[in-house]
Z-matrix of the N, CA and C atoms (Angstrom, degrees):
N
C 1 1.448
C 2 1.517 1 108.00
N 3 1.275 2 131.88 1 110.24
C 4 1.007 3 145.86 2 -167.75
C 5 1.612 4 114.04 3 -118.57
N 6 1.222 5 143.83 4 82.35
C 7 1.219 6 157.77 5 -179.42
C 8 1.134 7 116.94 6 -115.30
N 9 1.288 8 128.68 7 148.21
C 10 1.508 9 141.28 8 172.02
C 11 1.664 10 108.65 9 -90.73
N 12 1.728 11 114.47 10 -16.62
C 13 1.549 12 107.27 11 -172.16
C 14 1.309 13 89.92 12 -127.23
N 15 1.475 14 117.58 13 20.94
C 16 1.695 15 89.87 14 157.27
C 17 1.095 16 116.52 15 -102.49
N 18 1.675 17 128.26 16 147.22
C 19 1.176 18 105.85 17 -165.09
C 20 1.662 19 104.15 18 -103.42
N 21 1.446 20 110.65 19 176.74
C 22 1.630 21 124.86 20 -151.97
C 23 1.978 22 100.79 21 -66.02
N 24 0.804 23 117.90 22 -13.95
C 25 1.138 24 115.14 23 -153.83
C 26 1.841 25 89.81 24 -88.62
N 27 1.488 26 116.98 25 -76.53
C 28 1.984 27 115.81 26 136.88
C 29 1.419 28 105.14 27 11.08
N 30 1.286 29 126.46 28 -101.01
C 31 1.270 30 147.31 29 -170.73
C 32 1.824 31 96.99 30 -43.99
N 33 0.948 32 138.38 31 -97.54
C 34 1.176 33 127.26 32 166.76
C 35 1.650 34 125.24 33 -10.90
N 36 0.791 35 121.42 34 -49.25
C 37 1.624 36 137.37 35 -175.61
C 38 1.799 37 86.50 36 -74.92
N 39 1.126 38 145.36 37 -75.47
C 40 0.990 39 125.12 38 178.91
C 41 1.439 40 143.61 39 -49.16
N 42 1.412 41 101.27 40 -37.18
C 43 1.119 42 121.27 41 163.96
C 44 1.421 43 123.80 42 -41.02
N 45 1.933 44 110.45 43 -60.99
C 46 1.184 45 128.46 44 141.31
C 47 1.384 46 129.29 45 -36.42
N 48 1.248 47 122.69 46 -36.65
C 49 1.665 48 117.54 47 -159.81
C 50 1.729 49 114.69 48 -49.93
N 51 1.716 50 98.32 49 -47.37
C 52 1.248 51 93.25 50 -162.73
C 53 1.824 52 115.41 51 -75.51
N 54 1.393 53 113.31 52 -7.21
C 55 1.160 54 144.17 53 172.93
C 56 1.833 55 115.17 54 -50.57
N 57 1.528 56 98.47 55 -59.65
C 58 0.983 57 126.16 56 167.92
C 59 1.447 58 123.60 57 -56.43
N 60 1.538 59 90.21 58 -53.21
C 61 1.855 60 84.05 59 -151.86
C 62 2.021 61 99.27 60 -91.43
N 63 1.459 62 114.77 61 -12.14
C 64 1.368 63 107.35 62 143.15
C 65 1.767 64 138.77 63 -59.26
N 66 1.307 65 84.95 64 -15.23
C 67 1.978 66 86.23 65 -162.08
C 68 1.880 67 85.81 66 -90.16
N 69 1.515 68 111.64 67 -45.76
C 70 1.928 69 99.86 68 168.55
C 71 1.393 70 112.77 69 -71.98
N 72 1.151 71 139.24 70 -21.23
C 73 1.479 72 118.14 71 166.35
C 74 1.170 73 101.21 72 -78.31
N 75 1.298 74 141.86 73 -8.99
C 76 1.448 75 119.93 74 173.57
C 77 1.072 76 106.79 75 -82.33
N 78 1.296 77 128.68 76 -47.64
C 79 1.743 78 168.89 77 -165.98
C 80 2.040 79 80.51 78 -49.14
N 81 1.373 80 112.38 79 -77.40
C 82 1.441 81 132.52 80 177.89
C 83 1.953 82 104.84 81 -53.05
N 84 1.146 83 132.60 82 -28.63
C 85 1.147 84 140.46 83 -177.20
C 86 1.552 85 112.24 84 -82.33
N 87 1.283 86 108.55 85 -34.77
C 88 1.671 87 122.73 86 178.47
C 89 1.505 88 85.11 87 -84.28
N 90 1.565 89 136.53 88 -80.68
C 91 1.532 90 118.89 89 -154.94
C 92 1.360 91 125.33 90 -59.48
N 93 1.592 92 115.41 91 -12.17
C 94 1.191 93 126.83 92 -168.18
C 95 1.623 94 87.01 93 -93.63
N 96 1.319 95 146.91 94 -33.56
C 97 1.565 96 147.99 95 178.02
C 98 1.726 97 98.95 96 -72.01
N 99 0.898 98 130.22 97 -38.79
C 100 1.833 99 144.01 98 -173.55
C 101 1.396 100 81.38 99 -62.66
N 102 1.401 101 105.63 100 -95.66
C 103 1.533 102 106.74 101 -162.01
C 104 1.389 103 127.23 102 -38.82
N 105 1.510 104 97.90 103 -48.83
C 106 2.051 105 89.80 104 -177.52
C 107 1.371 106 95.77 105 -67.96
N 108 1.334 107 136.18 106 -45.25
C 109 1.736 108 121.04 107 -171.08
C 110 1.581 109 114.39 108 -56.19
N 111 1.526 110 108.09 109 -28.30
C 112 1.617 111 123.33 110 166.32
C 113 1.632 112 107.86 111 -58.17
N 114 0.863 113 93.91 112 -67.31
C 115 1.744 114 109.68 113 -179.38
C 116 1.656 115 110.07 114 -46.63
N 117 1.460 116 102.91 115 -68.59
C 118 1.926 117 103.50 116 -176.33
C 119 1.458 118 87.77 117 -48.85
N 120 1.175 119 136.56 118 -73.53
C 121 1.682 120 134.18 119 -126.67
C 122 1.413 121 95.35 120 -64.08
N 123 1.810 122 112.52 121 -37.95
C 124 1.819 123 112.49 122 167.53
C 125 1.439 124 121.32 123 -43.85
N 126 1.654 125 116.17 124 -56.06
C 127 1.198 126 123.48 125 179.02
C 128 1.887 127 112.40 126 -43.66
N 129 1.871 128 93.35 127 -56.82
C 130 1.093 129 88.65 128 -174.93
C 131 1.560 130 124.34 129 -68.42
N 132 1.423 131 128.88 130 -8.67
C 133 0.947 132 139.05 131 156.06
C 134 1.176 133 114.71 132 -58.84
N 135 1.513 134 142.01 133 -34.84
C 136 1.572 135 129.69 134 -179.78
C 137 0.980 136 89.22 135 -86.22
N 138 1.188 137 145.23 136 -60.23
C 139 1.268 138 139.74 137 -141.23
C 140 1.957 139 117.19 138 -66.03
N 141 1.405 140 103.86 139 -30.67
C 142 1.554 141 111.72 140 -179.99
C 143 1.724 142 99.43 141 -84.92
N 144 1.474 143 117.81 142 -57.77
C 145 1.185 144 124.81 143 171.59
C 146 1.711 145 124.40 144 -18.42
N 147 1.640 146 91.11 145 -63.97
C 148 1.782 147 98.60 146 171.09
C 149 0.993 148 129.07 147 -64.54
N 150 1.972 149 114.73 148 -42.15
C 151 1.339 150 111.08 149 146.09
C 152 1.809 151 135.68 150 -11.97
N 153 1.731 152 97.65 151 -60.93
C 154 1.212 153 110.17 152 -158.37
C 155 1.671 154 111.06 153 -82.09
N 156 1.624 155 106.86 154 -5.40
C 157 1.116 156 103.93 155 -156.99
C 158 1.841 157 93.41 156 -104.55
N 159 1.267 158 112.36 157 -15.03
C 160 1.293 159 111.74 158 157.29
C 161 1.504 160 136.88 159 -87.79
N 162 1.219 161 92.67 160 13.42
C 163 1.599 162 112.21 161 163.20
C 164 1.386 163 110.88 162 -37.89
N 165 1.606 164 141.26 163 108.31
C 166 1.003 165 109.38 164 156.92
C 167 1.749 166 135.13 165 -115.32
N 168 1.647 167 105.96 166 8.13
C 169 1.666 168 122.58 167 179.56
C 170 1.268 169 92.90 168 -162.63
N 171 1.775 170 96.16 169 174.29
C 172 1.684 171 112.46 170 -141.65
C 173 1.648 172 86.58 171 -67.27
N 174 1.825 173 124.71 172 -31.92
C 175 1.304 174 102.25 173 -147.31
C 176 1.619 175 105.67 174 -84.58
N 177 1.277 176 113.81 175 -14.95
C 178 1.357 177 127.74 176 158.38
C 179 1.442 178 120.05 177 -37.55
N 180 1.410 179 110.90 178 -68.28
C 181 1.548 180 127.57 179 163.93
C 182 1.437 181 107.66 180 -38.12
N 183 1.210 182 119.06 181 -71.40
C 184 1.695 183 137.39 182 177.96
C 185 2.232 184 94.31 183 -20.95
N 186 1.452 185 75.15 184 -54.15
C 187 1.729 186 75.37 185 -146.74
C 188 1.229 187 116.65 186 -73.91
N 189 1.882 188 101.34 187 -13.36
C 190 1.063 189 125.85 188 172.64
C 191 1.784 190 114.95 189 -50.69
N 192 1.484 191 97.94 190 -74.45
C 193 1.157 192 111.05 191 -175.46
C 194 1.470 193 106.86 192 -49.62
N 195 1.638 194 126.13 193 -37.85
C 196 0.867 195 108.92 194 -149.73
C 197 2.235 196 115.49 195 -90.15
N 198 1.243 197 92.92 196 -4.66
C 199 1.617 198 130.24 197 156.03
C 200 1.683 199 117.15 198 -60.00
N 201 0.970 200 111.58 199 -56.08
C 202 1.235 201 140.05 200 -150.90
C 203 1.671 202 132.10 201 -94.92
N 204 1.371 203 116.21 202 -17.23
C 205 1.249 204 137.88 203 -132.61
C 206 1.453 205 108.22 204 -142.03
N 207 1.090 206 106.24 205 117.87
C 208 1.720 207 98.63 206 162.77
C 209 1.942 208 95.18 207 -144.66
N 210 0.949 209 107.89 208 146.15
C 211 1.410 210 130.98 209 166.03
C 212 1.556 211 98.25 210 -54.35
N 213 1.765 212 90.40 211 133.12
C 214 1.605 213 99.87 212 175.47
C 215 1.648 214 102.02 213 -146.93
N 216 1.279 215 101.30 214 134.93
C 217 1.949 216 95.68 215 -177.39
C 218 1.097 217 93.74 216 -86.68
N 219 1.574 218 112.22 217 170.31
C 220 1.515 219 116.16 218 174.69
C 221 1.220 220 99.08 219 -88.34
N 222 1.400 221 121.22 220 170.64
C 223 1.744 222 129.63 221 175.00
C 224 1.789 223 100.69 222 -40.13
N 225 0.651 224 87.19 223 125.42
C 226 2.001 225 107.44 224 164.87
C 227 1.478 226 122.14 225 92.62
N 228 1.396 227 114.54 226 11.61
C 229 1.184 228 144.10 227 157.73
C 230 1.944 229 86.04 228 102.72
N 231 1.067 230 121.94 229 39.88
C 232 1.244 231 155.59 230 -177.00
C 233 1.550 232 127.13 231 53.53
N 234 1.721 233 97.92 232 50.88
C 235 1.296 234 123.43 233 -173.77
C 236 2.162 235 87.05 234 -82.22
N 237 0.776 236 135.76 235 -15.69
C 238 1.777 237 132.00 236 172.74
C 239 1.702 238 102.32 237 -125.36
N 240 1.590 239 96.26 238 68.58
C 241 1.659 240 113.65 239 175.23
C 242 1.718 241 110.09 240 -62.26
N 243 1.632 242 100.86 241 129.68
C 244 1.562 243 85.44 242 -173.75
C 245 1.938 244 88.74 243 -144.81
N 246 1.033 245 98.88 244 168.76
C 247 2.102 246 107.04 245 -176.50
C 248 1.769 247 75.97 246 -87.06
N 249 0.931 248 112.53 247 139.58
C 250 1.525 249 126.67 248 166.06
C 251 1.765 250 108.88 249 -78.91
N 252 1.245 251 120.07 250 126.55
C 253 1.389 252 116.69 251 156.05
C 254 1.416 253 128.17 252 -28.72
N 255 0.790 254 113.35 253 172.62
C 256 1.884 255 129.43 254 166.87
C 257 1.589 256 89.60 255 -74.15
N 258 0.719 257 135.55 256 -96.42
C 259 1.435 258 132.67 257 -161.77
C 260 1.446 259 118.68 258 -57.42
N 261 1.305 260 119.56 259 -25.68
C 262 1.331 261 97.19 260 163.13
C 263 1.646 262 145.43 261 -83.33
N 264 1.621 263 86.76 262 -18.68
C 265 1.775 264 116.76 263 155.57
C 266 1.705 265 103.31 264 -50.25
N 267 0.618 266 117.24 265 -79.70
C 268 1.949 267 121.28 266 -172.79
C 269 1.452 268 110.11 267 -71.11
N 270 1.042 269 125.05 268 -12.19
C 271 1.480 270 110.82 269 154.09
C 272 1.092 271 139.65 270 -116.74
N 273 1.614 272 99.36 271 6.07
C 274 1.792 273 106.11 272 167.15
C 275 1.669 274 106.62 273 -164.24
N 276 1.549 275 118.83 274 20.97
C 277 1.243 276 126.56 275 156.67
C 278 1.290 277 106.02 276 75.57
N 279 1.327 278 127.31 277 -172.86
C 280 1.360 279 127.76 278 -178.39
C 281 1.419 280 107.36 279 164.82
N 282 1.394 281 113.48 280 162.89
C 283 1.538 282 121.51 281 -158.42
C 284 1.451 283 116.28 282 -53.19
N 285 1.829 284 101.24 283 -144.96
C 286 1.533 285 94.31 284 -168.44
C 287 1.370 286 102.15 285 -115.10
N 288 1.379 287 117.41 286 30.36
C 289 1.544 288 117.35 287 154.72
C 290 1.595 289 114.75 288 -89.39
N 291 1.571 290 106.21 289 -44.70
C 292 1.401 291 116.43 290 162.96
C 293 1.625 292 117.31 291 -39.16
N 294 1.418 293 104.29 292 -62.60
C 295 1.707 294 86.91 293 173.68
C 296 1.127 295 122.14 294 -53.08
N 297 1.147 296 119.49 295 -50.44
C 298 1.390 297 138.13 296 -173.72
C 299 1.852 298 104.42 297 -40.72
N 300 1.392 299 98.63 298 -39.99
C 301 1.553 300 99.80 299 -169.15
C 302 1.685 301 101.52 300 -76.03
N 303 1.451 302 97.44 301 -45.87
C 304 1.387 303 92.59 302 -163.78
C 305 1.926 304 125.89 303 -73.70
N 306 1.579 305 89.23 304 -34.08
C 307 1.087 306 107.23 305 161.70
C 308 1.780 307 124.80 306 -52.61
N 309 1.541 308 112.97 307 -38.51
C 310 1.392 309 114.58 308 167.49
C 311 1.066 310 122.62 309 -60.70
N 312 1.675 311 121.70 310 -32.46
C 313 1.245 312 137.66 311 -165.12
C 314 1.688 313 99.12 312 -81.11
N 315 1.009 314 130.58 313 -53.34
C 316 1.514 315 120.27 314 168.34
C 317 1.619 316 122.62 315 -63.48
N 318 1.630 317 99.14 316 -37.99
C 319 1.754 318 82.57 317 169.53
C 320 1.721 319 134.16 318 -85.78
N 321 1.833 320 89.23 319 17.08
C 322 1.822 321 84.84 320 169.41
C 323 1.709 322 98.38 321 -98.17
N 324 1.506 323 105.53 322 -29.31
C 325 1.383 324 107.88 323 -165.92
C 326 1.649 325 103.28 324 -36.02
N 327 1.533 326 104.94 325 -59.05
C 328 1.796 327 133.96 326 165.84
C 329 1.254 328 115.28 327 -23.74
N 330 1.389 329 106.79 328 -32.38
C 331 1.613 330 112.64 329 -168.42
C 332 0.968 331 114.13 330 95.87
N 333 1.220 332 152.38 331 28.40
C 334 1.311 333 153.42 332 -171.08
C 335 1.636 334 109.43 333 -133.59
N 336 1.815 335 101.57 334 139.71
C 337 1.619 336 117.97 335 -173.46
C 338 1.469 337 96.97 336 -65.13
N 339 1.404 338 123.13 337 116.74
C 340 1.748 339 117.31 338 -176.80
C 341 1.190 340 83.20 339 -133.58
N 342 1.465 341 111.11 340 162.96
C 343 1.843 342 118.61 341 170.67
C 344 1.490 343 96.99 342 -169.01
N 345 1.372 344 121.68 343 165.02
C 346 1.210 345 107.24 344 173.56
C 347 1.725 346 117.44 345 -110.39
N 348 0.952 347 120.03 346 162.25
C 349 1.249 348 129.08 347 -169.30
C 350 1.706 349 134.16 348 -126.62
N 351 1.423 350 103.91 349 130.69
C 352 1.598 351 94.67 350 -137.28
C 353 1.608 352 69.43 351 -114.26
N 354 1.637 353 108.68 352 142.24
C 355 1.415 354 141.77 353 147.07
C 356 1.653 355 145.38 354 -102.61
N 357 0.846 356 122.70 355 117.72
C 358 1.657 357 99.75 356 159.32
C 359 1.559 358 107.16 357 -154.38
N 360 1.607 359 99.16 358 134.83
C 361 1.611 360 121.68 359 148.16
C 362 1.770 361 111.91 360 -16.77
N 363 1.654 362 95.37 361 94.17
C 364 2.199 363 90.34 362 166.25
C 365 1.441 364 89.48 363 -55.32
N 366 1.301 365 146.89 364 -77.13
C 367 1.429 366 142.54 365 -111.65
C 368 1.542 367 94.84 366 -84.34
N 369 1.411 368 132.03 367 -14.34
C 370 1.241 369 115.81 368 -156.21
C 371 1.741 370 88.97 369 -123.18
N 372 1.433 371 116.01 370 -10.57
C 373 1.729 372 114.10 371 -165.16
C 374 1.894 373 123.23 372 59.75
N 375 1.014 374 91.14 373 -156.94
C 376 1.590 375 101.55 374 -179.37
C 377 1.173 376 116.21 375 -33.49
N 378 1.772 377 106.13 376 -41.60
C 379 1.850 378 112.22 377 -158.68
C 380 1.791 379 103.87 378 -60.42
N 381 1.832 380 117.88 379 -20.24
C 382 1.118 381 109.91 380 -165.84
C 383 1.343 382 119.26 381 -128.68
N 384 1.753 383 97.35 382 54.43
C 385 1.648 384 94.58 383 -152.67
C 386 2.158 385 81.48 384 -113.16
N 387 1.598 386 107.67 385 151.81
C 388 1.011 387 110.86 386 -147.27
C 389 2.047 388 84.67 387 -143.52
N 390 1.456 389 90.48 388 139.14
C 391 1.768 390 99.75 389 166.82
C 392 1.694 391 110.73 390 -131.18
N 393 1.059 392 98.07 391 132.15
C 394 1.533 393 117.76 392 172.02
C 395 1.618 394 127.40 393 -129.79
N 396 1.252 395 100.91 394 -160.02
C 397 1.719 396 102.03 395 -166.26
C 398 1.641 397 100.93 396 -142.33
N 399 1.166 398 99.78 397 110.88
C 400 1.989 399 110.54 398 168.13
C 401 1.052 400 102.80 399 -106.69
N 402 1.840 401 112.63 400 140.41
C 403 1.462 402 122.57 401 151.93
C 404 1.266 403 97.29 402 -122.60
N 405 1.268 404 107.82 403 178.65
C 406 1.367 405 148.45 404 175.35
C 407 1.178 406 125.13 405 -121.65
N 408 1.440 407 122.02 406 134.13
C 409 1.495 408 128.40 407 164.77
C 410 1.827 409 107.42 408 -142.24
N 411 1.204 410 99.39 409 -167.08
C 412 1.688 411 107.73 410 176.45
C 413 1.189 412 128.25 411 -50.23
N 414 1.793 413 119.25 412 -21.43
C 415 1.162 414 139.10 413 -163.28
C 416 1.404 415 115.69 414 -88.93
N 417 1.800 416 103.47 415 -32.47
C 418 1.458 417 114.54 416 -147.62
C 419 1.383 418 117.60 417 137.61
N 420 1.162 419 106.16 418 -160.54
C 421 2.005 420 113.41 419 -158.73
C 422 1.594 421 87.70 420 -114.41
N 423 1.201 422 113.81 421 153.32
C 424 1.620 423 136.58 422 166.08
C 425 1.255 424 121.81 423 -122.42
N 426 1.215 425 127.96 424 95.05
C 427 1.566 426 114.67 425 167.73
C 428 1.528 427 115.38 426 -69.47
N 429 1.052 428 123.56 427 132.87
C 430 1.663 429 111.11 428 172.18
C 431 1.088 430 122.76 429 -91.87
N 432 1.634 431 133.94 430 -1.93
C 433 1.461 432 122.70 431 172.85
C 434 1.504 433 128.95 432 -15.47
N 435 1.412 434 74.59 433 94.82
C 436 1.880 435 116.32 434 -175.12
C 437 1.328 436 123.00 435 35.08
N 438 1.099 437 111.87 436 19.63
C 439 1.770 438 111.92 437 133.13
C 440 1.837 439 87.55 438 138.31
N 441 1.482 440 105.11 439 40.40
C 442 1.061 441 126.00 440 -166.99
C 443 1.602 442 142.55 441 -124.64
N 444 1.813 443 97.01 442 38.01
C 445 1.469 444 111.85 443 -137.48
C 446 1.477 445 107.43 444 -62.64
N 447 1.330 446 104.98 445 136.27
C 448 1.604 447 120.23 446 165.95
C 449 2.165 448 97.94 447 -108.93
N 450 1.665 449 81.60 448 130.80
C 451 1.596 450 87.88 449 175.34
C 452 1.618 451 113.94 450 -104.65
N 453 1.339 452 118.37 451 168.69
C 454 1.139 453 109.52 452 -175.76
C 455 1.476 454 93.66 453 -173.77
N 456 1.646 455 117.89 454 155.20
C 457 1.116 456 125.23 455 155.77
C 458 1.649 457 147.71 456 -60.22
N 459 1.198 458 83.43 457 -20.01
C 460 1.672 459 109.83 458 173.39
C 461 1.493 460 116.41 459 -136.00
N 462 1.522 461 115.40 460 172.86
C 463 1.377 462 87.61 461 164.52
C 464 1.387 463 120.86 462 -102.57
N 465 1.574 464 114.66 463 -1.31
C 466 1.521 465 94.02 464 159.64
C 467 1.335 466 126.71 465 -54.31
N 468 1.141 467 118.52 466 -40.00
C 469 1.654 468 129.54 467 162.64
C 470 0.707 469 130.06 468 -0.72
N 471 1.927 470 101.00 469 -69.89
C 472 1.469 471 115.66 470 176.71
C 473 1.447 472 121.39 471 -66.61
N 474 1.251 473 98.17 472 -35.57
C 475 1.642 474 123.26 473 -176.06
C 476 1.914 475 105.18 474 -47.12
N 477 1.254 476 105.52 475 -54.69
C 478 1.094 477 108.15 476 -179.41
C 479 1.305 478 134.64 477 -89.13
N 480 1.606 479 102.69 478 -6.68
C 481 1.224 480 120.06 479 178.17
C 482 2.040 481 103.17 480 -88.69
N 483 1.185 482 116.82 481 -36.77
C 484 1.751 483 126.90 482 155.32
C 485 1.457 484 97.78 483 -40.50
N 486 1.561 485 127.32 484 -89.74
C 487 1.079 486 115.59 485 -172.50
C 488 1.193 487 153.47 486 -48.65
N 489 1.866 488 102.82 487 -19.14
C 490 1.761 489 109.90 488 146.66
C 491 0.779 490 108.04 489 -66.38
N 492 1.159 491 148.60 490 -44.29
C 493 2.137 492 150.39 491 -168.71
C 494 1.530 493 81.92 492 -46.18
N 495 1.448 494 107.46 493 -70.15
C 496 1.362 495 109.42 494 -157.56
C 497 1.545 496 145.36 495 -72.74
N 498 1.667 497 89.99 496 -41.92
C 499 1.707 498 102.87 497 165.91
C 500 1.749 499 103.05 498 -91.53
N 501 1.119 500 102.69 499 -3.11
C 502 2.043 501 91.38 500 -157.23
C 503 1.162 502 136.55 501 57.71
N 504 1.944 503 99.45 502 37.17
C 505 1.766 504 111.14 503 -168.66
C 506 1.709 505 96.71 504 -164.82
N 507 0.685 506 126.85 505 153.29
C 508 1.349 507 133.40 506 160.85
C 509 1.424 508 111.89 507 -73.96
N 510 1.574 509 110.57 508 124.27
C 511 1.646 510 126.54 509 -167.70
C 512 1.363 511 100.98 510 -119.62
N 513 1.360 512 131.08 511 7.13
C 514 1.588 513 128.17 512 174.85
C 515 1.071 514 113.95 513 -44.27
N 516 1.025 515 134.86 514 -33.20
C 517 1.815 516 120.11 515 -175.31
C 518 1.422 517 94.23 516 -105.60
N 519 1.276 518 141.99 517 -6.15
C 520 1.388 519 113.47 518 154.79
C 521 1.542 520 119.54 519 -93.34
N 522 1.447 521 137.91 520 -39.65
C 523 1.375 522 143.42 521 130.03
C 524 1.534 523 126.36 522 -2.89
N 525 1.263 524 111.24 523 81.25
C 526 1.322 525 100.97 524 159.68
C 527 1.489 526 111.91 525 -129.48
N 528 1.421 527 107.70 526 163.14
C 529 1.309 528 144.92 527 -125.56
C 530 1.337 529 120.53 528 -136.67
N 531 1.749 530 142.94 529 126.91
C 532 0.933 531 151.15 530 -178.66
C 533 1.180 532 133.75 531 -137.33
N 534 1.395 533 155.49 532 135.32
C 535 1.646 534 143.95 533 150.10
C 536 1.405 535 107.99 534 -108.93
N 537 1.524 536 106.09 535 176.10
C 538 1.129 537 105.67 536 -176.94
C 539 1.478 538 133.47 537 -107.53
N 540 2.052 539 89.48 538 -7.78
C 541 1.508 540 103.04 539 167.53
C 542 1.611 541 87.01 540 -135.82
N 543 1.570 542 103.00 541 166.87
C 544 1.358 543 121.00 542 173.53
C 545 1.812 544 111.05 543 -78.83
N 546 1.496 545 114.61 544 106.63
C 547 1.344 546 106.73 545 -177.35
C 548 1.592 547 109.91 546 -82.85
């Protein structure tokens, strides 16, 4: 726009406009992406939550998790290990301490001795250290790895019966094993 009677201030403002009115539709493009990702992750937060809260037996739970669930590392491929919130468990899942938690929390509701149970690989260290959830009943011990019960008479049992699942060998003498109360 080239005029002799428009004055500079005009000319500027146009110049600018398109400057502008991209950086708020982007500006509007980012808050409008915030909010609905705010919003879904809410939905999906009631929506698993209520699920979970009508849990009412293990095979319920089972099927729950197994619906429901996907494995999530924590930030750093979970080099900044943290217990996940209530809300961030049900709206975007979380590792295998999270089950472990949540999963305990329904099988005492049940009545059942549950605790969780902390592992790790000597030969491999930290990189292969693993948390889960055992109960107990009349039968024996249950590990639930992730909605995936291995039974056993003891809990080395299970212990070693996980690590064929997992390595496809028995890891008992490198595997050791802890809780924090006696179930």
């Amino acid at each position: 726009m080239k005029s002799k009677n428009c004055p500079l201030w005009y000319r500027v403002f146009v110049w600018l406009r398109p400057i502008i009115a991209h950086r708020y539709v982007g500006l509007f493009g980012v808050w409008f992406f915030i909010w609905y990702a705010l919003f879904r992750k809410r939905e999906v937060y009631r929506k698993k939550y209520n699920q979970y809260k009508e849990i009412k037996c293990i095979d319920m739970l089972i099927d729950w998790f197994d619906d429901n669930y996907t494995y999530n590392n924590d930030p750093l491929f979970g080099a900044i290990d943290h217990d996940n919130s209530e809300y961030e468990f049900f709206s975007s899942n979380g590792d295998c301490e999270d089950v472990a938690f949540y999963a305990r929390g329904k099988l005492r509701e049940f009545g059942y001795k549950a605790e969780r149970i902390y592992m790790v690989d000597l030969s491999k260290g930290m990189s292969s250290s693993h948390v889960d959830c055992i109960y107990r009943n009349e039968d024996g011990y249950f590990l639930f790895d992730y909605a995936s019960p291995i039974y056993g008479v003891s809990i080395q049992e299970c212990v070693d019966k996980l690590c064929e699942r997992w390595y496809s060998r028995s890891s008992s003498d490198r595997v050791v094993w802890c809780t924090k109360r006696k179930i």
